[in-house]
Kinemage of the C-alpha trace (Angstrom):
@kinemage 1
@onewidth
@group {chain A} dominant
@subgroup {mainchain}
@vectorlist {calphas} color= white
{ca unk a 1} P -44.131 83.805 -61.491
{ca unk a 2} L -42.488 84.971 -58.497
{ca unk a 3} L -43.624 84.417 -54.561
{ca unk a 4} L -45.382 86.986 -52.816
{ca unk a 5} L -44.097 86.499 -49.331
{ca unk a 6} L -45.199 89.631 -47.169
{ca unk a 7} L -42.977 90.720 -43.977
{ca unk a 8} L -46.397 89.341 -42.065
{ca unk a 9} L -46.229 85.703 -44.118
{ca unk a 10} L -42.500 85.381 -43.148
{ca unk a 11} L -43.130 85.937 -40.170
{ca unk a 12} L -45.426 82.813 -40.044
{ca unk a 13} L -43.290 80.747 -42.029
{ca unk a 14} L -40.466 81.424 -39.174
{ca unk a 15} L -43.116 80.887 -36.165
{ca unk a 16} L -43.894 77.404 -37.914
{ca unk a 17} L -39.774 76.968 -38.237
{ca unk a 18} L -39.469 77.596 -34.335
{ca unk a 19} L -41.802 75.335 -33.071
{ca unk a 20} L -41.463 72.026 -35.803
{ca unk a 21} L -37.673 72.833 -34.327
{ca unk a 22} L -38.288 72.846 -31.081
{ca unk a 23} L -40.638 69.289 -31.644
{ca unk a 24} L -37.603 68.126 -33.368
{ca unk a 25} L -35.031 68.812 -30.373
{ca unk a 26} L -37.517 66.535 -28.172
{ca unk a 27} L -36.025 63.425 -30.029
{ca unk a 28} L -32.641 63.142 -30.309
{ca unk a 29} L -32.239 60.174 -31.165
{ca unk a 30} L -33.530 60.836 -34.231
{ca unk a 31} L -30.156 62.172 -35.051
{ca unk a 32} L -28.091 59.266 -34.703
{ca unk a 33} L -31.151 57.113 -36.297
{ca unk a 34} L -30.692 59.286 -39.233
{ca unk a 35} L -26.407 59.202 -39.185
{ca unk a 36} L -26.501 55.653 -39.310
{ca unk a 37} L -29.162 55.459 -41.908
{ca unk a 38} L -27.296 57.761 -43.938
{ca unk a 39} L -23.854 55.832 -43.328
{ca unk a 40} L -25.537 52.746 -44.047
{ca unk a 41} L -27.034 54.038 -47.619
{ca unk a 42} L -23.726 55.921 -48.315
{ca unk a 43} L -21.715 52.166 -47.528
{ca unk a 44} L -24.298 50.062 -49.822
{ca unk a 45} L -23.703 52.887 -52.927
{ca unk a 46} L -20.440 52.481 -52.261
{ca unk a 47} L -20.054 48.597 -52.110
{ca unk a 48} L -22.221 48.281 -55.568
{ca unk a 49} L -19.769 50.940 -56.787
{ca unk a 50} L -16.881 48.521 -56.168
{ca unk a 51} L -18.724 45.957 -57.468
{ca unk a 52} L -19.202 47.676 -60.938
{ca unk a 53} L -15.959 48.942 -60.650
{ca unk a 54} L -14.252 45.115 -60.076
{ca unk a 55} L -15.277 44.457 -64.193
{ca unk a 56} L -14.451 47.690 -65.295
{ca unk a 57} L -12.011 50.942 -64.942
{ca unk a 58} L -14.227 53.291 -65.402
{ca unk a 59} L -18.509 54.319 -65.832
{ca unk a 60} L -20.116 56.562 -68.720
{ca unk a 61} L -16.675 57.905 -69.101
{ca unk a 62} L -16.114 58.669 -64.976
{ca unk a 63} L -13.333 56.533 -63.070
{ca unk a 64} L -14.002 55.296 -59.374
{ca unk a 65} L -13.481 58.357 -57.253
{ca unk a 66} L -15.167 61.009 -60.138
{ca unk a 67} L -18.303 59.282 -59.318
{ca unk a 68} L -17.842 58.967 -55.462
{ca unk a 69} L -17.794 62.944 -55.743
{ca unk a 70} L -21.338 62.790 -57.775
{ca unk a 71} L -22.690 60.396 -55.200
{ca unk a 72} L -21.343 62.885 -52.071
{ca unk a 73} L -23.335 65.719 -54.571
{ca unk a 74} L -26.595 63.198 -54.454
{ca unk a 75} L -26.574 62.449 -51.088
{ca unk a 76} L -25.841 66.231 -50.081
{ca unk a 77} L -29.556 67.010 -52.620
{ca unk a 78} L -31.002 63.598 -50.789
{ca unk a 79} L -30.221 65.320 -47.186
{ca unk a 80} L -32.546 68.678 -48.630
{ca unk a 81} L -35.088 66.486 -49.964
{ca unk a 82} L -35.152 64.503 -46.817
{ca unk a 83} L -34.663 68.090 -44.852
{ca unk a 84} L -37.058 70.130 -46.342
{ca unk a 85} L -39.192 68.839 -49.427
{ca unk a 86} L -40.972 65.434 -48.264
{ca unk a 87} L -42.045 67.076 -44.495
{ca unk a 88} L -43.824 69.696 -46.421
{ca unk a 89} L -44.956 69.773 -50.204
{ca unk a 90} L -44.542 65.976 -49.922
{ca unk a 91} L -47.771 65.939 -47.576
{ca unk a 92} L -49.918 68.284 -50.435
{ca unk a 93} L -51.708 65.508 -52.180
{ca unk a 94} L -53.586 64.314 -49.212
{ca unk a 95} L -54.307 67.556 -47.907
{ca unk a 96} L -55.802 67.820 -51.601
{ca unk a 97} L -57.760 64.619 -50.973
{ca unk a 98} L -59.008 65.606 -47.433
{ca unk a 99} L -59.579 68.857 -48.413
{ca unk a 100} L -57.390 70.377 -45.623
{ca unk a 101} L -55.279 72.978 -48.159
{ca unk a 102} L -58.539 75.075 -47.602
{ca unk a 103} L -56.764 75.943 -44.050
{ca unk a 104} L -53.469 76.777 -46.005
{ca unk a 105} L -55.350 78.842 -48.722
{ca unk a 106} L -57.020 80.814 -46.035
{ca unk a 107} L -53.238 82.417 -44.600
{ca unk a 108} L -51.952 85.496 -45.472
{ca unk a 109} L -48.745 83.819 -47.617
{ca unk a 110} L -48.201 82.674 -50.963
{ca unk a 111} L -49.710 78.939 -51.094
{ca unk a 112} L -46.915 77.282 -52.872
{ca unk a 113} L -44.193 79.135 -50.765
{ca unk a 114} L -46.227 77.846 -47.344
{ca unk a 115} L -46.662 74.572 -48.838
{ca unk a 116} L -42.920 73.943 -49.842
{ca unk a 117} L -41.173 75.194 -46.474
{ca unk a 118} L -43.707 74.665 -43.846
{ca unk a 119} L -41.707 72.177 -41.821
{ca unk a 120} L -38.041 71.246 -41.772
{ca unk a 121} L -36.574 68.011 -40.286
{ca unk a 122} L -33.565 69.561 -39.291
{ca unk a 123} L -32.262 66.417 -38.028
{ca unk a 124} L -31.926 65.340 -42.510
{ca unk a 125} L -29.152 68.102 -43.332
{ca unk a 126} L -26.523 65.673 -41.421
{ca unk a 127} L -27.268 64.442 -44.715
{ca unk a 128} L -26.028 67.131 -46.490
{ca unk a 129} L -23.031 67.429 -44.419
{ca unk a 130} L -21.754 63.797 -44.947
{ca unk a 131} L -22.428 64.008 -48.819
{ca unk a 132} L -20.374 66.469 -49.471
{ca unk a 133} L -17.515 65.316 -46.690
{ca unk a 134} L -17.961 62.880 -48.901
{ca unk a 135} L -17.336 64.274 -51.760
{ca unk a 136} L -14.446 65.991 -50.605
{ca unk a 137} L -12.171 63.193 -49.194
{ca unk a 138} L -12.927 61.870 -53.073
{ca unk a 139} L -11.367 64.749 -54.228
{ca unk a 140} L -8.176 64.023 -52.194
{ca unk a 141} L -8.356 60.375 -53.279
{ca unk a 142} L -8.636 62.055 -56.648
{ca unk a 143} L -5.746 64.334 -55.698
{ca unk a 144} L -7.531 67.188 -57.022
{ca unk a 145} L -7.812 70.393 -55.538
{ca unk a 146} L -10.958 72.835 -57.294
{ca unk a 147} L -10.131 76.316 -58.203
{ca unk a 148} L -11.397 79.322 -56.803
{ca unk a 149} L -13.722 79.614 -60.613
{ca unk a 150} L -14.865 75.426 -59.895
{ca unk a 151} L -15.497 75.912 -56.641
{ca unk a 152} L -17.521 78.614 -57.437
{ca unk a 153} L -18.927 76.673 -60.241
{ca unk a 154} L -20.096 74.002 -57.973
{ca unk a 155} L -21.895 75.945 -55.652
{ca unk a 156} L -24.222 77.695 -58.240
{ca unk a 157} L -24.688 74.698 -60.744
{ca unk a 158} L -25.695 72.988 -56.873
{ca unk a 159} L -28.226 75.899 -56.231
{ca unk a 160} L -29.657 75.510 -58.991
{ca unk a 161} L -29.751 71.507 -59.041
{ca unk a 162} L -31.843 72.353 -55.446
{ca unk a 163} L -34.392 74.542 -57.901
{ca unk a 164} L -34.547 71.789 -60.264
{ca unk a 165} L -35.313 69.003 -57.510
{ca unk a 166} L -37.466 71.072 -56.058
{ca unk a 167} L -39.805 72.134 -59.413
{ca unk a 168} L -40.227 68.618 -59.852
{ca unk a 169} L -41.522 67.736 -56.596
{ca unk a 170} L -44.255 70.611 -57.534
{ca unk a 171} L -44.852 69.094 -60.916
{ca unk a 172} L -45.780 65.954 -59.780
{ca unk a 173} L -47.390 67.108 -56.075
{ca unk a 174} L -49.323 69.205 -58.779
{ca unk a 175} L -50.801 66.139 -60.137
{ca unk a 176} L -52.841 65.208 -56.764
{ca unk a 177} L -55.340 68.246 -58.206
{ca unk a 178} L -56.519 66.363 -61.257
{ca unk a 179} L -56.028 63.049 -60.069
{ca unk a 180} L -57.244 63.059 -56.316
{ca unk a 181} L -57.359 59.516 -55.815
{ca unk a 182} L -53.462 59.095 -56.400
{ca unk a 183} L -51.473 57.331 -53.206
{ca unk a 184} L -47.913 58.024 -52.324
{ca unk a 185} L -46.923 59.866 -55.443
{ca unk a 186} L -43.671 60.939 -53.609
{ca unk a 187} L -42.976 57.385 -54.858
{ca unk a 188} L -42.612 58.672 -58.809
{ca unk a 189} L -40.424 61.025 -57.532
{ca unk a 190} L -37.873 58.785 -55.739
{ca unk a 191} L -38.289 56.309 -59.138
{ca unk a 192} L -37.277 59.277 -60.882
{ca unk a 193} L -34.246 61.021 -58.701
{ca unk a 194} L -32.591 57.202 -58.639
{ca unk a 195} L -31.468 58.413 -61.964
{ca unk a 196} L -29.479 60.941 -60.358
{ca unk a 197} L -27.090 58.744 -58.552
{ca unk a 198} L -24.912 57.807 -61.759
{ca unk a 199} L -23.309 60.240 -64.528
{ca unk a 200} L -25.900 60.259 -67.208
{ca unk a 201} L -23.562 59.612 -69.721
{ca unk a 202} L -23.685 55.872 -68.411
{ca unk a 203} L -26.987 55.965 -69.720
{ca unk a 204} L -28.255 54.663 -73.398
{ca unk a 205} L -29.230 57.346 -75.537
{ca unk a 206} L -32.859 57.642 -74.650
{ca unk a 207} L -32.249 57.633 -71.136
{ca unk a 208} L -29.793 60.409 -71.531
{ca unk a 209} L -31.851 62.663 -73.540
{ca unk a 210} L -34.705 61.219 -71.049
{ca unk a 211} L -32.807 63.158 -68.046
{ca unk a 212} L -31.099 65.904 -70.013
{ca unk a 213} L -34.248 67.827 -71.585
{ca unk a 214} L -37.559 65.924 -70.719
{ca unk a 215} L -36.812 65.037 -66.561
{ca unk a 216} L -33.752 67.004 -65.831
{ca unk a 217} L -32.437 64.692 -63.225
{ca unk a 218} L -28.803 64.865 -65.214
{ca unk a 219} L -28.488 68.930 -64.009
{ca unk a 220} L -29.329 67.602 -60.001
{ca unk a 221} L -25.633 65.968 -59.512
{ca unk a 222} L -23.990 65.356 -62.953
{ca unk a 223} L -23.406 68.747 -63.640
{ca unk a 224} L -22.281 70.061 -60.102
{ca unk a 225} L -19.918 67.068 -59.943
{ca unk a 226} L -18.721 67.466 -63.358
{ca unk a 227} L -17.749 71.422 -62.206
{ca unk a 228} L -16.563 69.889 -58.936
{ca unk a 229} L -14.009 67.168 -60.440
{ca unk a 230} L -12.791 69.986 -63.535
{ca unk a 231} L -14.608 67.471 -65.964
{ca unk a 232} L -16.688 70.669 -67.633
{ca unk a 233} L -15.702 74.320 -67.733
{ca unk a 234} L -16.935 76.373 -65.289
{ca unk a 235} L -19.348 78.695 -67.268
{ca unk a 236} L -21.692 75.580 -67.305
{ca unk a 237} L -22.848 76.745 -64.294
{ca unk a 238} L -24.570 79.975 -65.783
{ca unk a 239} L -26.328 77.332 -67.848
{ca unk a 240} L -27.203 75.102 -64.809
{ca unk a 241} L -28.786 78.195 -63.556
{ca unk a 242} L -30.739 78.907 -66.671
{ca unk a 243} L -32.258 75.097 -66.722
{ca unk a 244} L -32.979 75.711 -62.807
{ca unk a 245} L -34.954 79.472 -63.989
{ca unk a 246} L -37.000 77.549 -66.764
{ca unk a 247} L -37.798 74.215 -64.568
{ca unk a 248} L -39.011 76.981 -61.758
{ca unk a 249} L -41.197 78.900 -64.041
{ca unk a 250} L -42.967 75.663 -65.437
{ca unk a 251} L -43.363 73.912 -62.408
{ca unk a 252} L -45.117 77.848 -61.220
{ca unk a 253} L -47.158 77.684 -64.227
{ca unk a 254} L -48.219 74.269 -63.323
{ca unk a 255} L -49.325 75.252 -59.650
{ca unk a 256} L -51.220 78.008 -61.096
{ca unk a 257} L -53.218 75.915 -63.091
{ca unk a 258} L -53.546 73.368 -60.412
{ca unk a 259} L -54.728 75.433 -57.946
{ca unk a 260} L -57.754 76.697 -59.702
{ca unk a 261} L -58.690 73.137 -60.208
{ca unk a 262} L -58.613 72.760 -56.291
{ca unk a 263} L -62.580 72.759 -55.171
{ca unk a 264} L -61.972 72.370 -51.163
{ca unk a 265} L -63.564 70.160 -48.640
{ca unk a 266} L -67.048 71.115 -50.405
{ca unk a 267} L -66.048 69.840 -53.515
């Protein structure tokens, strides 16, 4: 279940790195294009926050500022997505389709690794950056200040939310080997991670146990903000990380299977 990554296949993976960098640093612009974006999508969560927020004191349980911190945590996972995910796994099921994975398959790396980390837009982990500034000036508004155990908390129950977001990209980038024909399924995963952006205890009971066992959307910012804010004890975290270790597995197991379906160009 693990990745075989070879000094030799890291070494590829890091020539790849240098040069999608280097075509990155050609635009600059892209930077503030994808600031502003960012602001922008950061200012429209926020004004339909205010706007639940004018009928009501508080969400699911989670006052005003409590869920600006989850939103800084789901903006910081957006900026990885953005970052690293979609620019690489996120281009699998055509490759599938064209047959074009044959020239991945042929390198001396694990396929899944190569697949997932390929290419970075390195100009997406502003995103990061602002999510969790902003998440941190709602923790002054909060007038809360983590401990040295939530603080820790937070950073491995956000680890493994990355793990979790990332196995389900590979779960459903998985499903371009049986069904070939299937367009812009990166668009079932941004259905899904919209989820994310609220606590899910503002969700009805299906939904919740939807995102809590089936889709675990509710362990990508719910439980790193709730460590975060000093809404759950920190030892949640060692069970964050054991949801992220079983998502990682099955979504390995799934890849597996899907790649001995894959026939190549000849098929």
């Amino acid at each position: 279940m693990t990745f075989r990554i070879p000094h030799s296949a890291f070494r590829i993976l890091v020539a790849f790195w240098r040069l999608n960098v280097a075509e990155e640093l050609q635009y600059r612009a892209n930077f503030v294009a994808s600031v502003l974006g960012t602001l922008f999508s950061m200012a429209t969560a926020l004004l339909t926050l205010a706007l639940f927020f004018h009928h009501t004191t508080t969400l699911g349980g989670w006052d005003y500022w409590q869920i600006v911190v989850l939103l800084g945590v789901f903006n910081a996972l957006t900026g990885v997505i953005e970052a690293v995910l979609r620019p690489g796994i996120g281009q699998l099921a055509g490759e599938v389709r064209s047959g074009e994975l044959d020239l991945v398959l042929v390198k001396p790396v694990d396929a899944q690794g190569f697949v997932s980390f390929r290419r970075v837009d390195i100009w997406r982990f502003t995103d990061v950056v602002l999510g969790l500034g902003l998440a941190g000036y709602a923790l002054f508004r909060l007038g809360h200040t983590p401990s040295l155990a939530q603080l820790a908390a937070f950073g491995l129950s956000l680890a493994a939310a990355a793990v979790v977001v990332y196995a389900i990209w590979v779960v459903l980038m998985s499903l371009a080997f049986w069904f070939v024909s299937v367009e812009n399924i990166a668009v079932l995963f941004d259905a899904v991670y919209e989820g994310a952006r609220y606590p899910a205890s503002a969700y009805p009971g299906a939904l919740r146990f939807l995102f809590v066992y089936l889709i675990p959307i509710a362990w990508t910012t719910t439980i790193p903000a709730s460590a975060l804010t000093g809404r759950l004890r920190p030892e949640i975290a060692l069970v964050a990380a054991g949801v992220a270790a079983v998502a990682f597995a099955l979504a390995r197991a799934l890849w597996r299977a899907a790649l001995r379906r894959y026939s190549g160009a000849s098929g």
